[in-house]
Residue frames as a rotation matrix with the C-alpha (Angstrom) as fourth column:
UNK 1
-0.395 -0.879 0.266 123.42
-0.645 0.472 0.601 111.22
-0.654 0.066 -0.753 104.81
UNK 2
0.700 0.512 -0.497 123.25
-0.707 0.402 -0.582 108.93
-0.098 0.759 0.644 101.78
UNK 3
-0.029 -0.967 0.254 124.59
-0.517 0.232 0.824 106.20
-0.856 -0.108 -0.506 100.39
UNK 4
0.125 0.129 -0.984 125.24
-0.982 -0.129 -0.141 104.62
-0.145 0.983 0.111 96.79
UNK 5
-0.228 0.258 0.939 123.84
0.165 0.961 -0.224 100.68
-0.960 0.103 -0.261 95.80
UNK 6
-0.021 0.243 0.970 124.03
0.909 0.408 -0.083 99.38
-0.415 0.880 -0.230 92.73
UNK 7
-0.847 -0.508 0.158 124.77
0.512 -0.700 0.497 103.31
-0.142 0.502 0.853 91.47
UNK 8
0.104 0.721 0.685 121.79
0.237 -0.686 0.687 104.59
0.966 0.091 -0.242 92.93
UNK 9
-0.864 -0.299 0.406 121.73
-0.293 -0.358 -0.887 106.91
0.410 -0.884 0.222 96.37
UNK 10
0.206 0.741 -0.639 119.48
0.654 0.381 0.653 105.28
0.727 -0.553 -0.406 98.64
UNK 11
0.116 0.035 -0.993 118.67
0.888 -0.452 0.088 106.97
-0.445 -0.891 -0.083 102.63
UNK 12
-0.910 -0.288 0.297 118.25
0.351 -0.917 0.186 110.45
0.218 0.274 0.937 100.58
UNK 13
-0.382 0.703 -0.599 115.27
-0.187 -0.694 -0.695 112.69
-0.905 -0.153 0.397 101.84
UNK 14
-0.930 0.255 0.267 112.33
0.252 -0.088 0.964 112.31
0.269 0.963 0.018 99.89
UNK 15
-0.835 0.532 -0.143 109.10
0.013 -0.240 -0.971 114.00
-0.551 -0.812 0.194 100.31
UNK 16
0.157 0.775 -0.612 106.87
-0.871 -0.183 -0.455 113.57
-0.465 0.605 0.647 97.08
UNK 17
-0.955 -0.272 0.121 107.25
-0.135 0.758 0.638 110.12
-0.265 0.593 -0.761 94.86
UNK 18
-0.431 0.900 -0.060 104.92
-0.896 -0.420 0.143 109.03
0.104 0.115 0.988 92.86
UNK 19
0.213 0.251 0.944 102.82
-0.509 0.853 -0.112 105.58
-0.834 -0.457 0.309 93.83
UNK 20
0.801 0.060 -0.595 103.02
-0.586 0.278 -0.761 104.43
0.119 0.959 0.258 90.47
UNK 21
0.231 -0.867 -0.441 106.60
-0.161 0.413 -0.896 103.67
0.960 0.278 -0.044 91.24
UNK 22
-0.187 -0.067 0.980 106.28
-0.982 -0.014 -0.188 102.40
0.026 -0.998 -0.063 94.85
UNK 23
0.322 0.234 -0.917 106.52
0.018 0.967 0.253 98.76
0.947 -0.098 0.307 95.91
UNK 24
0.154 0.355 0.922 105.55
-0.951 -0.200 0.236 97.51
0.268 -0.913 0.307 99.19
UNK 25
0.328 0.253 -0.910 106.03
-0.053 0.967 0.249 94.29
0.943 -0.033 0.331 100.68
UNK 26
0.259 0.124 0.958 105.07
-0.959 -0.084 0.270 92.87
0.114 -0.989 0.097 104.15
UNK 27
-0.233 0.026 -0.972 105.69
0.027 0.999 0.020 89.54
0.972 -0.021 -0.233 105.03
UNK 28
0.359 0.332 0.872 103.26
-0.778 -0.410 0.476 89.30
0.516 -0.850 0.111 108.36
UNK 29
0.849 -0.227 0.478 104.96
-0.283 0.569 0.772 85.80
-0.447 -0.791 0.418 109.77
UNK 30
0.482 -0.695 -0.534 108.48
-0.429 0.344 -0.835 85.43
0.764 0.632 -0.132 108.67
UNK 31
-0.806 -0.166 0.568 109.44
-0.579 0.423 -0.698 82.31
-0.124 -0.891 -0.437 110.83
UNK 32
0.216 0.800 -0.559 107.06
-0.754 0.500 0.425 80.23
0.620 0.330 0.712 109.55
UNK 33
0.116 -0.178 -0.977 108.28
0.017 0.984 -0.177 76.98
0.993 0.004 0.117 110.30
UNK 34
-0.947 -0.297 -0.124 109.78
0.078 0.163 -0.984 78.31
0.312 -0.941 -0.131 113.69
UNK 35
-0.498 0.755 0.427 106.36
-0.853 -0.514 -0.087 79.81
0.154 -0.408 0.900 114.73
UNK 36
0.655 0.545 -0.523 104.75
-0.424 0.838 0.343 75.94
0.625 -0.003 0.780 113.93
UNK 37
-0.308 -0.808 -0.502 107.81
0.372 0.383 -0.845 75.01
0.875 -0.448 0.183 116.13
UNK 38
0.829 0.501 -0.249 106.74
0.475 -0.395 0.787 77.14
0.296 -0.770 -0.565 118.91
UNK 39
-0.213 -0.799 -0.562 110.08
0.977 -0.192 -0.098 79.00
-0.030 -0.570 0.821 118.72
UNK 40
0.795 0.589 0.150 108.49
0.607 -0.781 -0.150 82.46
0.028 0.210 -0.977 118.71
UNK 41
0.390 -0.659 -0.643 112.01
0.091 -0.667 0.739 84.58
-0.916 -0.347 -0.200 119.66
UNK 42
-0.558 -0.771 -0.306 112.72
0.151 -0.458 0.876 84.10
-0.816 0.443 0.372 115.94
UNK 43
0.067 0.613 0.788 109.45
0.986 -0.160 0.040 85.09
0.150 0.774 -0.615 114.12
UNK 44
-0.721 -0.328 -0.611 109.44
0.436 -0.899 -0.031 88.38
-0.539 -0.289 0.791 112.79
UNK 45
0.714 0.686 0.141 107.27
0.535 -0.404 -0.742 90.99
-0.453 0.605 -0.655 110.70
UNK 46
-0.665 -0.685 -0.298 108.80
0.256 -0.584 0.771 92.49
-0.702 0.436 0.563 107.88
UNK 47
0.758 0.555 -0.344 107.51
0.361 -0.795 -0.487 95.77
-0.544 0.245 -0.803 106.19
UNK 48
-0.422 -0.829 -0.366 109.64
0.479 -0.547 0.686 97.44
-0.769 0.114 0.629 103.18
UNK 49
0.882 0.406 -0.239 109.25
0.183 -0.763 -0.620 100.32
-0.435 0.503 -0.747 100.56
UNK 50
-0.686 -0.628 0.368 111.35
0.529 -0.083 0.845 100.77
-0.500 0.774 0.389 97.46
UNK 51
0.680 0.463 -0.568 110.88
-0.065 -0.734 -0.676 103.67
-0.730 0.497 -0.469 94.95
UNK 52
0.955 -0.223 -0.194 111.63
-0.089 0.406 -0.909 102.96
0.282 0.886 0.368 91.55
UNK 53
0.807 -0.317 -0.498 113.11
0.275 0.948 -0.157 100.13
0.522 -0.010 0.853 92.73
UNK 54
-0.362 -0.758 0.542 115.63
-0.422 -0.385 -0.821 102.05
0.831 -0.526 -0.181 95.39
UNK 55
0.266 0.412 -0.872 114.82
0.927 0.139 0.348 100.12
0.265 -0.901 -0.344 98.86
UNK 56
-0.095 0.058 0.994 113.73
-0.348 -0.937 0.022 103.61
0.933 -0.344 0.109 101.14
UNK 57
-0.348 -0.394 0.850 113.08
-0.918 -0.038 -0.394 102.24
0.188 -0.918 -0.349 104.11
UNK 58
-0.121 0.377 -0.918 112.38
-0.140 0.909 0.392 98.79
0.983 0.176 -0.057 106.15
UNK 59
-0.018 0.229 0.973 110.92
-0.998 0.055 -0.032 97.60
-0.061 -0.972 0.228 109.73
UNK 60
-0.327 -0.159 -0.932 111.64
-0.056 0.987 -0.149 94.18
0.944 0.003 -0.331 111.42
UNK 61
-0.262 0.184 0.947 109.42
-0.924 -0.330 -0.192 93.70
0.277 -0.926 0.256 114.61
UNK 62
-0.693 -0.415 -0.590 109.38
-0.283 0.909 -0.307 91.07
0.663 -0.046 -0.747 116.70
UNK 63
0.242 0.838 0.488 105.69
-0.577 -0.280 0.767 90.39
0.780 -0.467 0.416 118.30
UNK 64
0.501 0.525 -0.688 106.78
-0.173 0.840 0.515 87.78
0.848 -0.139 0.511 120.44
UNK 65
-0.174 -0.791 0.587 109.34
0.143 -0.610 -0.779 89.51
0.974 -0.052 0.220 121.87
UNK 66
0.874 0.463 -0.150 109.25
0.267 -0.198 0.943 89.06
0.407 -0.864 -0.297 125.52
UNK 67
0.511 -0.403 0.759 111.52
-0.842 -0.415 0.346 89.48
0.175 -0.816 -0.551 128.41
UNK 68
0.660 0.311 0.683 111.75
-0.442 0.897 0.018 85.97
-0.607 -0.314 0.730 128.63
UNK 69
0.522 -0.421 0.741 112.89
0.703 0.705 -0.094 84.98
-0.483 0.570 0.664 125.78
UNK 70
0.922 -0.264 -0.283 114.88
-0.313 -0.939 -0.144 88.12
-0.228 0.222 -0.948 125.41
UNK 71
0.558 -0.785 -0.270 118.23
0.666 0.617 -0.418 85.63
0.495 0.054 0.867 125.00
């Protein structure tokens, strides 16, 4: 399944690309401000990957993530 942004198909099977045209970007403490707050339930990690300039895929994990503070 695919779908079409900005008149390109993004979520399409890809198994070769070349790095050249790869951009990464992590952000390892989004939630600054909360994290210095001590609200941890709303820091996240974010991880994404775009091929010439198509976003392919992204991850949003939450380390602090307990039970607890599961809201």
């Amino acid at each position: 399944m695919s779908e079409t942004v900005y008149g390109k198909e993004i979520f399409s099977q890809f198994n070769e690309f070349n790095t050249e045209n790869a951009l990464v970007w992590i952000d390892p403490l989004d939630g600054t401000k909360d994290f210095t707050l001590g609200n941890l339930s709303a820091v996240t990690v974010l991880i994404g990957l775009a091929i010439d300039g198509v976003p392919k895929i992204g991850v949003v994990h939450h380390p602090f993530m307990t039970n607890e503070n599961d809201g």
